[in-house]
MDTraj code that builds the backbone (N, CA, C; nanometers):
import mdtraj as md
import numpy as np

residues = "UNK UNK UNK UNK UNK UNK UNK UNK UNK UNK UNK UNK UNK UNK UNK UNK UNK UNK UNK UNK UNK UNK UNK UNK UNK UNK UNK UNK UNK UNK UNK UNK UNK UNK UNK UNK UNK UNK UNK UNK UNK UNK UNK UNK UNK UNK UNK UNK UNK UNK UNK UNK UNK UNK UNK UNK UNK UNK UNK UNK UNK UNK UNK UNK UNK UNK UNK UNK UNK UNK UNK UNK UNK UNK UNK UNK UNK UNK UNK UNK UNK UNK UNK UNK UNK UNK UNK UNK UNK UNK UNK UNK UNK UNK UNK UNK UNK UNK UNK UNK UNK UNK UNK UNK UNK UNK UNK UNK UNK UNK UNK UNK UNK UNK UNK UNK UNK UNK".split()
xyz = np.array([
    [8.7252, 18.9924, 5.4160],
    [8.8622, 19.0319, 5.3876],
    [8.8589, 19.1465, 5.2868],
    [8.9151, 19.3104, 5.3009],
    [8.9177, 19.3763, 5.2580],
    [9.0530, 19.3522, 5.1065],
    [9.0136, 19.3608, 5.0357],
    [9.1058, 19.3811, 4.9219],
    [9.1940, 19.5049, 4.9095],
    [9.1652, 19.6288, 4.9598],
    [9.2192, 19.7316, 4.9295],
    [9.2225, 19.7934, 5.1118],
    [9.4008, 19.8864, 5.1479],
    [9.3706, 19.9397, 5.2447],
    [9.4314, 20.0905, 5.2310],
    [9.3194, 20.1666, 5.2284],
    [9.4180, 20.3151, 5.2342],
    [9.4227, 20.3449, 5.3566],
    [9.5913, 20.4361, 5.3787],
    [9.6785, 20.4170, 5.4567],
    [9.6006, 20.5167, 5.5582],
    [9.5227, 20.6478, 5.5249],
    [9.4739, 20.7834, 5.5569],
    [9.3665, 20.7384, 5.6400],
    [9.3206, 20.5975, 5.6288],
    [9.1810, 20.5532, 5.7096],
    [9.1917, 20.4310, 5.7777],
    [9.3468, 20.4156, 5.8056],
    [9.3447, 20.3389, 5.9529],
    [9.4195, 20.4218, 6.0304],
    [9.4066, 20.3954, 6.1537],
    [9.4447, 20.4889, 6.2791],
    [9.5589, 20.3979, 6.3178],
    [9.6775, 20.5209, 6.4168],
    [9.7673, 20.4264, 6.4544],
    [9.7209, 20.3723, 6.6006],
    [9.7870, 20.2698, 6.6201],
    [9.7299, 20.2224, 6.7631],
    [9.8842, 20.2571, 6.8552],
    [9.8655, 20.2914, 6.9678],
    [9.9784, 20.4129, 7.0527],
    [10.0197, 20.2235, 7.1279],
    [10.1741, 20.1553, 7.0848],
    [10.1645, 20.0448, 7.2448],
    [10.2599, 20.0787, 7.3401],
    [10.3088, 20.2477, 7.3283],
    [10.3380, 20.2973, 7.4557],
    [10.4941, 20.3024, 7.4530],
    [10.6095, 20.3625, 7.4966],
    [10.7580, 20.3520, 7.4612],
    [10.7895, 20.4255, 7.3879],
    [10.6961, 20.5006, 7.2644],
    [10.7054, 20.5797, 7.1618],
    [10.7031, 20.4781, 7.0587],
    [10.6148, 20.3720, 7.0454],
    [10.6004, 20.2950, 6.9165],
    [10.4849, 20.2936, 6.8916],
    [10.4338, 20.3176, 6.7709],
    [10.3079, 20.3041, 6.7642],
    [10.2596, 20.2179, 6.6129],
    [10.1736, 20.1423, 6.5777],
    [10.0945, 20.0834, 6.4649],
    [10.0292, 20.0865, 6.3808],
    [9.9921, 20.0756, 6.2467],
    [9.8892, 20.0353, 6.1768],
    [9.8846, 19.8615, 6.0970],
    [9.7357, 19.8253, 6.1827],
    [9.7942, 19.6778, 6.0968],
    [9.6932, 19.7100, 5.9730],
    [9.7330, 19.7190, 5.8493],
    [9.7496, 19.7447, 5.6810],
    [9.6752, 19.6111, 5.6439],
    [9.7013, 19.5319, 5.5512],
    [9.5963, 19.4141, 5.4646],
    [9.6543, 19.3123, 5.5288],
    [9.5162, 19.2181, 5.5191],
    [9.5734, 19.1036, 5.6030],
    [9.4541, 19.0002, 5.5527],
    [9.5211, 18.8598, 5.5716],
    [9.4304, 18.7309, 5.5538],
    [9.5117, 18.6620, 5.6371],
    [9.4367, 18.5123, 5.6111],
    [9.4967, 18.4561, 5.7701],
    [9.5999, 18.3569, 5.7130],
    [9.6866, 18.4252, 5.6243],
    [9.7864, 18.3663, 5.5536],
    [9.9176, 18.4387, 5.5832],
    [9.8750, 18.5750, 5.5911],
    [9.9555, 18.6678, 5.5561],
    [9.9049, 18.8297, 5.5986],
    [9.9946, 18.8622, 5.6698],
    [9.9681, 19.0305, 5.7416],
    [10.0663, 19.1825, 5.7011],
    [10.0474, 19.2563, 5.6754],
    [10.1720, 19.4142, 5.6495],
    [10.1196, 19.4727, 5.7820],
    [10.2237, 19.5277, 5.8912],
    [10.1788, 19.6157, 5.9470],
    [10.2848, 19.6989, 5.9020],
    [10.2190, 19.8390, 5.9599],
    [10.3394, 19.9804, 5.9861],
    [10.3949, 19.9884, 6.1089],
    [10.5093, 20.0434, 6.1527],
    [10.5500, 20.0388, 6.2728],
    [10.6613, 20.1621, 6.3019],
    [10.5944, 20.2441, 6.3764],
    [10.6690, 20.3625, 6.3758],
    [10.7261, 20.4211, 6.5102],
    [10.8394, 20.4477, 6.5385],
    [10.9217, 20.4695, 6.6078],
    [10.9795, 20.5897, 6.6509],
    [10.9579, 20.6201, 6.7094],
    [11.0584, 20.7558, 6.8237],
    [11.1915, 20.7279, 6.8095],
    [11.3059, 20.8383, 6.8333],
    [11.3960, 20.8058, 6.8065],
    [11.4825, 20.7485, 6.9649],
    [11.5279, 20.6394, 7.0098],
    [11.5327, 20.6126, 7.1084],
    [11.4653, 20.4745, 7.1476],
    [11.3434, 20.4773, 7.0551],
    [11.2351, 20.3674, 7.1368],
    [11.2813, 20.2848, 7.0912],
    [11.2355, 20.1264, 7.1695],
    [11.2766, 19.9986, 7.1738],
    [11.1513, 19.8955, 7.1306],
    [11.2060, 19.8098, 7.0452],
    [11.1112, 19.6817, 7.0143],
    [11.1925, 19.6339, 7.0873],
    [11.1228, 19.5790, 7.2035],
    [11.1963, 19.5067, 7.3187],
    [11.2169, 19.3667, 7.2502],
    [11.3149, 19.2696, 7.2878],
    [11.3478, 19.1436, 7.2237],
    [11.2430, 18.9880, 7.2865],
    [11.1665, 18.9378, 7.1232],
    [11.0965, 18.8882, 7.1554],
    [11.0859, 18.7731, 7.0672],
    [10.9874, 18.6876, 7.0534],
    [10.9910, 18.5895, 6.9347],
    [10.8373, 18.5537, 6.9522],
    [10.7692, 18.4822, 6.8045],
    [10.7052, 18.4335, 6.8497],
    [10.6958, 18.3252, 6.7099],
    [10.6100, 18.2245, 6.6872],
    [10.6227, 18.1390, 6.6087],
    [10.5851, 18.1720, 6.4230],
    [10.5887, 18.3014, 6.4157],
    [10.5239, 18.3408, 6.2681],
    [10.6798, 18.4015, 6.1554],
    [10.6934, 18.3775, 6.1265],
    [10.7946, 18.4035, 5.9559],
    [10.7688, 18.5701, 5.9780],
    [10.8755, 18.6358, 5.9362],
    [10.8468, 18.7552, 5.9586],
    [10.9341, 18.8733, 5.8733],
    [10.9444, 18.9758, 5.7703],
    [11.0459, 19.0388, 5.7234],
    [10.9984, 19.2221, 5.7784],
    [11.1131, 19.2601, 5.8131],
    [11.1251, 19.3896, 5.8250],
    [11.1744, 19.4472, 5.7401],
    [11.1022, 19.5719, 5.6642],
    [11.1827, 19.6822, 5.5768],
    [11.1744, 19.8032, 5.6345],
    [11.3093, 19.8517, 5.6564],
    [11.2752, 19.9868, 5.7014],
    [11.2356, 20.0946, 5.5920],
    [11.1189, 20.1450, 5.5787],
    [11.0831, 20.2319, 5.5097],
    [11.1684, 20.3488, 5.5372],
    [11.1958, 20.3968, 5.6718],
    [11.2611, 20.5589, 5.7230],
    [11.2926, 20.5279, 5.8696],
    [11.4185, 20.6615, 5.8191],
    [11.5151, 20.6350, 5.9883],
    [11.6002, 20.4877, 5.9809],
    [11.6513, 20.4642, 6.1157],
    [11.8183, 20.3812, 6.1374],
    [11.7716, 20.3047, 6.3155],
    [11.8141, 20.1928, 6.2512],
    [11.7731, 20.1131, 6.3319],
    [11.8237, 19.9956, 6.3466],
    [11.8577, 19.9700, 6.5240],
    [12.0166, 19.8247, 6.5327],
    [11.8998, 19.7542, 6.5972],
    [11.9197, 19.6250, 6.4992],
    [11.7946, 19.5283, 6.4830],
    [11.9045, 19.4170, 6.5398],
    [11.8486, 19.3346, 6.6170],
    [11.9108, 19.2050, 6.6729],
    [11.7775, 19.1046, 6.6476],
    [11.9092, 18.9942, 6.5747],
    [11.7865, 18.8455, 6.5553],
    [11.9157, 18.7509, 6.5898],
    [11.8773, 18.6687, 6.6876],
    [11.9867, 18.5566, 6.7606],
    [12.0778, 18.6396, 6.8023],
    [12.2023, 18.6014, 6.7911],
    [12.3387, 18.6847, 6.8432],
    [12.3991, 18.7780, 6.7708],
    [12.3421, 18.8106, 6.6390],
    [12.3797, 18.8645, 6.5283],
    [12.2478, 19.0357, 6.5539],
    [12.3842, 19.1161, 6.5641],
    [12.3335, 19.2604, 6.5538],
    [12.3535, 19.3867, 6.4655],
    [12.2951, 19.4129, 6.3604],
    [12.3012, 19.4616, 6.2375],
    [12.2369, 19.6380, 6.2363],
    [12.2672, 19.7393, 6.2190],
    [12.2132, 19.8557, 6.1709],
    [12.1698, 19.8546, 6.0913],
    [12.0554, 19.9065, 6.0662],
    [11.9499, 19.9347, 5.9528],
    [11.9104, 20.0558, 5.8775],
    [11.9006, 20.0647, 5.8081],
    [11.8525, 20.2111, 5.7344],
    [11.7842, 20.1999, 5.6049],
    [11.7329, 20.3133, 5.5580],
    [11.5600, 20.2607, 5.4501],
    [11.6386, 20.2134, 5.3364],
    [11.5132, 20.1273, 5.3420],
    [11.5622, 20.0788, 5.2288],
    [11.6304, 19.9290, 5.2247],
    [11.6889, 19.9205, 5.3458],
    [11.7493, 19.7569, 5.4480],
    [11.6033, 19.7126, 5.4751],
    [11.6474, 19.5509, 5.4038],
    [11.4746, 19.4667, 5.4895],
    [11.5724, 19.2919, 5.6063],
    [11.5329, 19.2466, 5.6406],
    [11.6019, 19.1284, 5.7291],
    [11.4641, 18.9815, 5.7553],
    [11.5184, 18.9067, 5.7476],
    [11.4655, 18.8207, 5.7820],
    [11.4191, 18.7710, 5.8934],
    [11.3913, 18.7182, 5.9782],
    [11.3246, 18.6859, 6.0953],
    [11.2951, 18.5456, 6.1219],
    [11.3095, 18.4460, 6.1083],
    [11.2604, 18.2970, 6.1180],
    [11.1456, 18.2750, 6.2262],
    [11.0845, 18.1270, 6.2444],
    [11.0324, 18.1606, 6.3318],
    [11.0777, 18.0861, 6.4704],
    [11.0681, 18.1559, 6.5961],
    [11.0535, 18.1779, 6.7173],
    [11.2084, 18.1892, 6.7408],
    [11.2478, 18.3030, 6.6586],
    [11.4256, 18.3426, 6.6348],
    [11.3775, 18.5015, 6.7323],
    [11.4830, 18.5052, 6.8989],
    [11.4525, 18.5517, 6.9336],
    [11.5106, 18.6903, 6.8369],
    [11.3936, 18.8276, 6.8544],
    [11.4844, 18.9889, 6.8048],
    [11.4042, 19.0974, 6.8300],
    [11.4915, 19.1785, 6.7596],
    [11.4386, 19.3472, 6.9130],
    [11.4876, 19.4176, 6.7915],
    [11.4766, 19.4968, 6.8600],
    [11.5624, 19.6858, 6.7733],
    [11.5418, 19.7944, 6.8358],
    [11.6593, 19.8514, 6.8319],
    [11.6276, 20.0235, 6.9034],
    [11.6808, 20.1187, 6.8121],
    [11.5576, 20.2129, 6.8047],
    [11.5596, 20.3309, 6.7244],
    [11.7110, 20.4215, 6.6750],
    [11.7427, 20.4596, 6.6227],
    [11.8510, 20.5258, 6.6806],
    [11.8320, 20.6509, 6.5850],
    [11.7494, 20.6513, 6.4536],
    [11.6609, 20.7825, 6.4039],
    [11.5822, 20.7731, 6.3914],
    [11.4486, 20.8776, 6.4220],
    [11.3260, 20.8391, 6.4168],
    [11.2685, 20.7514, 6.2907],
    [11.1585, 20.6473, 6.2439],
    [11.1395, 20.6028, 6.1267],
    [11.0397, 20.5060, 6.1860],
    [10.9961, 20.4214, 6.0628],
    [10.8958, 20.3191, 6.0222],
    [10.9443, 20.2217, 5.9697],
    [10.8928, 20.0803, 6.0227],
    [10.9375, 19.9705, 5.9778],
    [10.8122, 19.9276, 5.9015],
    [10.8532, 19.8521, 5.7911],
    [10.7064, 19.8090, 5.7419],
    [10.7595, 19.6282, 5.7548],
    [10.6263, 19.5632, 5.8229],
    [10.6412, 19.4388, 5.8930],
    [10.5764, 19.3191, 5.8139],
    [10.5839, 19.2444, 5.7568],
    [10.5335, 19.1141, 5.7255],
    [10.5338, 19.0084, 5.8189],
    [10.4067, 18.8896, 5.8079],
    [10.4348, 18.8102, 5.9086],
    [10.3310, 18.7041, 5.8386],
    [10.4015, 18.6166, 5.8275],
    [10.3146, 18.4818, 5.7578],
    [10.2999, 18.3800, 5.9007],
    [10.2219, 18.3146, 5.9157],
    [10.0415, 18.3516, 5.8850],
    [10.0240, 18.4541, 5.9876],
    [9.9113, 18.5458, 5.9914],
    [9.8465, 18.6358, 6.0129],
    [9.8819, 18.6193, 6.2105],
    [9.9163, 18.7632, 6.2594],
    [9.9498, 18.7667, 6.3569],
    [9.7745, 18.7739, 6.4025],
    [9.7143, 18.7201, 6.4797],
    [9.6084, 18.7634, 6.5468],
    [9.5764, 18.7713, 6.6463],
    [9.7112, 18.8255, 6.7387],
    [9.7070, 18.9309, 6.8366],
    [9.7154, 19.0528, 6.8250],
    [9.7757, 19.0538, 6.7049],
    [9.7267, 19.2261, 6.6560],
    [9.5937, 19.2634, 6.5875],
    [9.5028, 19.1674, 6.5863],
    [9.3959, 19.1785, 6.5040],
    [9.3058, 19.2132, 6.6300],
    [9.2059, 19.3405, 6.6278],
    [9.0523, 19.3080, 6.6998],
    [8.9893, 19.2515, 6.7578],
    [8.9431, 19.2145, 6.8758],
    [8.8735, 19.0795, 6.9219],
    [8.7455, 19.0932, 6.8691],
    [8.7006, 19.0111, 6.8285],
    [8.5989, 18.9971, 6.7514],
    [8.4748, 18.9940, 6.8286],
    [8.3625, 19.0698, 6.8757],
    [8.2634, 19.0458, 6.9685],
    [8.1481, 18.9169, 6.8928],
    [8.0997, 18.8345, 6.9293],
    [7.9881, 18.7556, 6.8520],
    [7.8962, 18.8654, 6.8774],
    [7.7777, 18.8398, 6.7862],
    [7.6904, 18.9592, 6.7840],
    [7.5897, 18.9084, 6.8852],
    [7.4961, 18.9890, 7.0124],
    [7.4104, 18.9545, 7.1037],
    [7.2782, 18.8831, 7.0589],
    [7.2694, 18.7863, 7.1260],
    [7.1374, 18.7515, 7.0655],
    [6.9873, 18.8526, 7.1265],
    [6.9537, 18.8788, 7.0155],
    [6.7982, 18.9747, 7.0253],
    [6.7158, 18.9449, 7.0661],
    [6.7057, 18.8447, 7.0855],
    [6.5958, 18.7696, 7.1695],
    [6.4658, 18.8786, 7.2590],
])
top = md.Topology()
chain = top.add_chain()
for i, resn in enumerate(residues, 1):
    res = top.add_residue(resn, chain, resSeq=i)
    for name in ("N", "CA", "C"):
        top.add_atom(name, md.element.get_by_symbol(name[0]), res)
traj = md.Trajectory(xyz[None], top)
């Protein structure tokens, strides 16, 4: 587990729509990703069982969690419960910065075991 992550030496990962990633420090308690957005693009509406807060760092953004649909802008963060379905679509370009207790690890690496040398 890395203690320290500078931002300049992780890469974003592209998941296509015009959204793209960096997952930032993480233990298997607790995760930050970045999440950056086109203006237009969609976090399609989803849920899954992890605690979760959004802050929008930059740009405007109509975030839906249950039936309740809210505009966002930096500086706005929201709650998320878990397996509370929610989405958002861009509406100025920007970055969400994402929390998610415990550690999403589908966004994490698959881990190869190392070959045996034999």
């Amino acid at each position: 587990m890395d203690l320290f992550t500078h931002d300049k030496e992780v890469s974003w990962e592209t998941l296509g729509g015009g959204v793209s990633r960096k997952v930032m420090s993480h233990s298997p308690d607790l995760m930050i990703v970045k999440v950056r957005f086109e203006a237009g693009s969609i976090g399609s509406l989803h849920q899954h069982p992890h605690t979760q807060i959004s802050y929008v760092e930059a740009g405007r953004f109509e975030y839906t969690i249950g039936d309740q649909m809210v505009v966002m802008a930096s500086g706005d963060s929201c709650l998320i419960p878990p397996d509370a379905l929610h989405g958002c679509l861009c509406l100025e370009e920007g970055v969400l910065i994402d929390s998610f207790t415990p550690v999403r690890e589908d966004f994490l690496p698959i881990q190869t075991p190392p070959s045996d040398s034999r």
